[in-house]
C-alpha positions in Angstrom: 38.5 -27.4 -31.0 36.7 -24.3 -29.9 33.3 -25.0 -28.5 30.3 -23.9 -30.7 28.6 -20.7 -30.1 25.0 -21.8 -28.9 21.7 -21.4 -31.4 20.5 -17.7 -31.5 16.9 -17.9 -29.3 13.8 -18.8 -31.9 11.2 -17.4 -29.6 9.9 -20.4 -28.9 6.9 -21.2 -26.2 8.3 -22.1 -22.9 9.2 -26.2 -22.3 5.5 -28.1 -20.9 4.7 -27.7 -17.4 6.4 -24.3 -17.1 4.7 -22.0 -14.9 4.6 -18.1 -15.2 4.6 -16.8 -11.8 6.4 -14.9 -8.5 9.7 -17.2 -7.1 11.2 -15.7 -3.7 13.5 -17.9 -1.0 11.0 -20.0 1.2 8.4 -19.9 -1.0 8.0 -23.8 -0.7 8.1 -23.0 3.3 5.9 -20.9 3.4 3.2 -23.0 0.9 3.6 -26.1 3.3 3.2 -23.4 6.6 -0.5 -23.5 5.7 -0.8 -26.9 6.4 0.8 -27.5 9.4 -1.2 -27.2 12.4 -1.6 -24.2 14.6 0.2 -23.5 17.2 -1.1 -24.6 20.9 -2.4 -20.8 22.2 -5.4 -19.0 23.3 -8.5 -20.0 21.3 -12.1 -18.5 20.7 -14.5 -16.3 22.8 -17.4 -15.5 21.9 -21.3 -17.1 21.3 -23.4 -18.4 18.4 -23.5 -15.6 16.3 -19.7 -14.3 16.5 -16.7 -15.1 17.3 -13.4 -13.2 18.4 -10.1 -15.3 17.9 -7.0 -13.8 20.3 -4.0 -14.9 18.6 -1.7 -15.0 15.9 -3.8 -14.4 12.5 -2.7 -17.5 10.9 -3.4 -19.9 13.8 -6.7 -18.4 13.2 -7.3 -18.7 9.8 -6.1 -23.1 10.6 -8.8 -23.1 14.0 -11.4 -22.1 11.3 -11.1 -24.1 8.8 -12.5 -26.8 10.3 -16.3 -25.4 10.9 -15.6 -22.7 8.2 -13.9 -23.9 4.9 -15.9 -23.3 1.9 -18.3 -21.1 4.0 -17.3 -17.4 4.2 -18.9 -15.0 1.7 -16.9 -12.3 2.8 -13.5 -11.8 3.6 -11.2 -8.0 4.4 -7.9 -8.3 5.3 -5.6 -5.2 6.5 -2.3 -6.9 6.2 0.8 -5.2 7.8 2.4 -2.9 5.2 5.8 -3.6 4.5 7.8 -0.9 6.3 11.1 -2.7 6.8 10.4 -3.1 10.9 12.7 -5.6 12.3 10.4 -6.8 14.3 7.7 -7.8 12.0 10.5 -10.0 10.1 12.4 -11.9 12.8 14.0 -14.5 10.6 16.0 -11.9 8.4 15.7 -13.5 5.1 16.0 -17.1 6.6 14.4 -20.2 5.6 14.6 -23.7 7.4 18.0 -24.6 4.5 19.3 -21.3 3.9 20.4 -19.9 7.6 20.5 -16.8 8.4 22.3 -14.2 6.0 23.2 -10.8 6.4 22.3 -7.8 3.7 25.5 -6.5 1.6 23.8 -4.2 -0.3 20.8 -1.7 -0.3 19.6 -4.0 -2.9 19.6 -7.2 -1.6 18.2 -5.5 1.5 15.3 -4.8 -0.4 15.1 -8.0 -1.8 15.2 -9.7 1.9 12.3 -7.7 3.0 10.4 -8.4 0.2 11.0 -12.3 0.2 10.2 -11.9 4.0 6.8 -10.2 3.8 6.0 -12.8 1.0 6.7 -15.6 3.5 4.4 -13.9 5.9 1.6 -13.2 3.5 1.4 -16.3 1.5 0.3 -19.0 3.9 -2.1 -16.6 5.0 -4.1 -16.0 1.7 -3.8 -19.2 0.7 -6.0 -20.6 3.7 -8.6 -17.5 3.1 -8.9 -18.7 -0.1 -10.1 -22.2 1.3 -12.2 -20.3 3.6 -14.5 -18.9 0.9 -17.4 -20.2 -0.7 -17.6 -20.4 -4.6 -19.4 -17.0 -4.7 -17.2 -15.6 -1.9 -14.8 -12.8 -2.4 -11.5 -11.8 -0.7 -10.8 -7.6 -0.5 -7.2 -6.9 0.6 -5.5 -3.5 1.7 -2.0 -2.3 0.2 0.4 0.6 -0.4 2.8 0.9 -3.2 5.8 -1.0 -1.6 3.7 -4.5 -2.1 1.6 -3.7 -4.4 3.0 -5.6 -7.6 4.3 -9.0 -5.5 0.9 -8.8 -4.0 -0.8 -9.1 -7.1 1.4 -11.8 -8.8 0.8 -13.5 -5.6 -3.0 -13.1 -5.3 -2.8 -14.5 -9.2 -1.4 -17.7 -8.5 -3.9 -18.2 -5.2 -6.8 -17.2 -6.5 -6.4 -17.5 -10.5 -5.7 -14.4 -12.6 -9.0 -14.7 -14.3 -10.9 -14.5 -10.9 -8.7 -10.4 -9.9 -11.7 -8.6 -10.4 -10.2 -4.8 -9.6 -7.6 -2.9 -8.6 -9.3 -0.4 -6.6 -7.5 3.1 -5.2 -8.0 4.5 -2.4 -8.1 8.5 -1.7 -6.9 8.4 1.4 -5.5 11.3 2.3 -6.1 14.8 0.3 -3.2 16.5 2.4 0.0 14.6 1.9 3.1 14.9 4.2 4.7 17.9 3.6 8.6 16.8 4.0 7.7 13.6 1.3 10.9 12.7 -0.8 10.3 12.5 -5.0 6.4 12.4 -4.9 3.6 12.8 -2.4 1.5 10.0 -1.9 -2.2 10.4 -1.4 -3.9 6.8 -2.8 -3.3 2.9 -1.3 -5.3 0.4 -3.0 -7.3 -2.3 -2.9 -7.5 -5.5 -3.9 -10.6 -7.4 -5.4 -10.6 -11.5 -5.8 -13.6 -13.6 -6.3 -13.1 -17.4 -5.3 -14.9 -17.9 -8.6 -15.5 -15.4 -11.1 -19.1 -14.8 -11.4 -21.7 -12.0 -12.4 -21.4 -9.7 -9.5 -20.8 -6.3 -10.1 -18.4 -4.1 -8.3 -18.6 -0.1 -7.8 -16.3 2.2 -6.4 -17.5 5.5 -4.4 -15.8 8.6 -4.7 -15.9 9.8 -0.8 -16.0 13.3 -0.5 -13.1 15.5 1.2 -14.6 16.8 5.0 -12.9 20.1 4.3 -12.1 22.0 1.0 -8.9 23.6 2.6 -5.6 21.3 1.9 -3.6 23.7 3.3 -4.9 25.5 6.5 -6.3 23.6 10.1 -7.9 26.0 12.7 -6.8 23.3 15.4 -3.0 24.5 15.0 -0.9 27.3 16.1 -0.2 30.0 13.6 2.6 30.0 11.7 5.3 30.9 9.0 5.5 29.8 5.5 7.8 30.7 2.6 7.3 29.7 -0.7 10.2 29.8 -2.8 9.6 32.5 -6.0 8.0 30.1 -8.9 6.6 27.4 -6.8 2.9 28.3 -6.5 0.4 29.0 -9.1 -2.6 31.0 -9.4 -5.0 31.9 -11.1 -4.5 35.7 -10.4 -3.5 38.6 -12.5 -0.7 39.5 -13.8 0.8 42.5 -11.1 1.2 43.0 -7.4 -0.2 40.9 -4.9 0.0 43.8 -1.7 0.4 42.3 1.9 -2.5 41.8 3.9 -4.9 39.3 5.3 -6.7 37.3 2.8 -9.3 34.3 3.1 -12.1 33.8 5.0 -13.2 33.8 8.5 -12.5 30.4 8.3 -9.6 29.8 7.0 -7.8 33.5 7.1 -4.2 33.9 5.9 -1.8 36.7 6.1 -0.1 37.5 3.3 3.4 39.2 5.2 5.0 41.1 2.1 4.2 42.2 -1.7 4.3 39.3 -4.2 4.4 39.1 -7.7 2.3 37.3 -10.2 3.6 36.8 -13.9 2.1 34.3 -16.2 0.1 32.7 -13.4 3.0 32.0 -11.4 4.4 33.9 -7.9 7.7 35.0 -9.8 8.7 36.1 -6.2 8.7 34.6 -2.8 5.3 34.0 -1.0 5.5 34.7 2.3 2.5 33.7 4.3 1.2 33.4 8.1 -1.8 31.1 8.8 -3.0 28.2 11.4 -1.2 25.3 8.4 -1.5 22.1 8.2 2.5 21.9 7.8 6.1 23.4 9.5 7.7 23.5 6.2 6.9 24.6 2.0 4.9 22.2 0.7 7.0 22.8 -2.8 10.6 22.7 -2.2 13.6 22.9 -4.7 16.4 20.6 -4.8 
């Protein structure tokens, strides 16, 4: 007899004690890592009112618990970025049961990386978060490559409800030139509050030191083609003649005749200033 085809899915909630939340290999290492003890090592310098800890950042965060749990107001962490460097991630996806594995695909790469920056990162917030006082708050720097593990993360440590902002960070108004798909000019950073309470948070737009994106006195001149179509302006339609154009500041040379139709350069731009970058900033695939 043929077995029978199981019940369509109703929707239903979730069995009881079902949690919603971020699973990655060694998580349960990494969880039990903040309460081992540290490490035998260099310990503090310093007097009465500061202290400089030389060491690895998570033997810190154990020395301190002791005189500072519950205690801190404040705490701003810069954590490595996830770049992929070998070095940062020793263990290579590794936990104490599952060995030492190599990547077969770009994929699981990724996914080995990610688990291993995880393993790093969670011992580590969740003794800051036993660091703070009730009206204490955690601020934590990240790019785009963590961003969303970061958060789920940060939600189980610290409680959804208490993620007061996602805040971005301008921090560059010149992005590499040579960037792949996009060109990234924002990180972020993230807001937690040990418990949420009435404080209220503001964000400041910093101003740009120089309204030029495109030219640096400091560097050599140089050559720059833009292909036809690629820059817009706010010119007239016609003929661009070659000549130098600008400011004293910030003067460019503009090497041959271009064309403006519809506020686009419908031919190439070729240009000759002190730029910020080698190569086009627009390119076409």
């Amino acid at each position: 007899m043929a077995p029978k085809p199981p019940k369509p899915s109703t929707g239903a909630a979730p069995p009881s004690g079902a949690v919603f939340g971020l699973v990655w290999p060694g998580k349960a290492e990494a969880l039990a890592e903040a309460d081992a003890p540290a490490r035998a090592g260099p310990c503090d310098l310093g007097g009465e009112d500061s202290l400089v800890i030389e060491g690895d950042n998570l033997d810190a965060l154990k020395r301190l618990q002791a005189a500072h749990a519950g205690r801190i107001k404040l705490i701003y962490i810069d954590p490595p970025y996830n770049t992929g460097a070998a070095a940062l991630y020793p263990d290579d996806f590794a936990t104490p049961r599952a060995g030492r594995r190599r990547a077969k695909s770009g994929a699981e790469d990724r996914g080995r990386l990610h688990a291993a920056w995880l393993n790093m990162i969670y011992p580590r917030l969740s003794l800051a978060r036993r660091l703070l006082r009730e009206d204490g708050v955690i601020f934590i720097s990240i790019d785009a490559a963590e961003l969303a593990n970061l958060i789920l993360v940060c939600d189980e440590v610290f409680g959804e409800a208490n993620r007061i902002e996602i805040f971005s960070w301008v921090r560059t108004t010149t992005p590499a030139a040579l960037a792949g798909k996009t060109k990234k000019v924002v990180e972020y950073l993230l807001c937690y509050e040990r418990r949420r309470s009435g404080q209220v948070y503001r964000g400041v737009e910093k101003p740009v030191r120089s309204a030029n994106a495109l030219l640096n006195q400091s560097n050599p001149p140089g050559e720059l083609v833009f292909p036809a179509g690629a820059v817009t302006t706010a010119l007239p339609d016609g003929t661009v003649r070659a000549g130098a154009y600008g400011s004293a500041a910030y003067d460019v040379q503009l090497l041959q005749d271009a064309e403006v139709e519809g506020g686009r350069f419908v031919s190439p731009l070729r240009l000759r200033g002190r730029f910020r970058w080698r190569r086009p900033i627009w390119r076409r695939s």
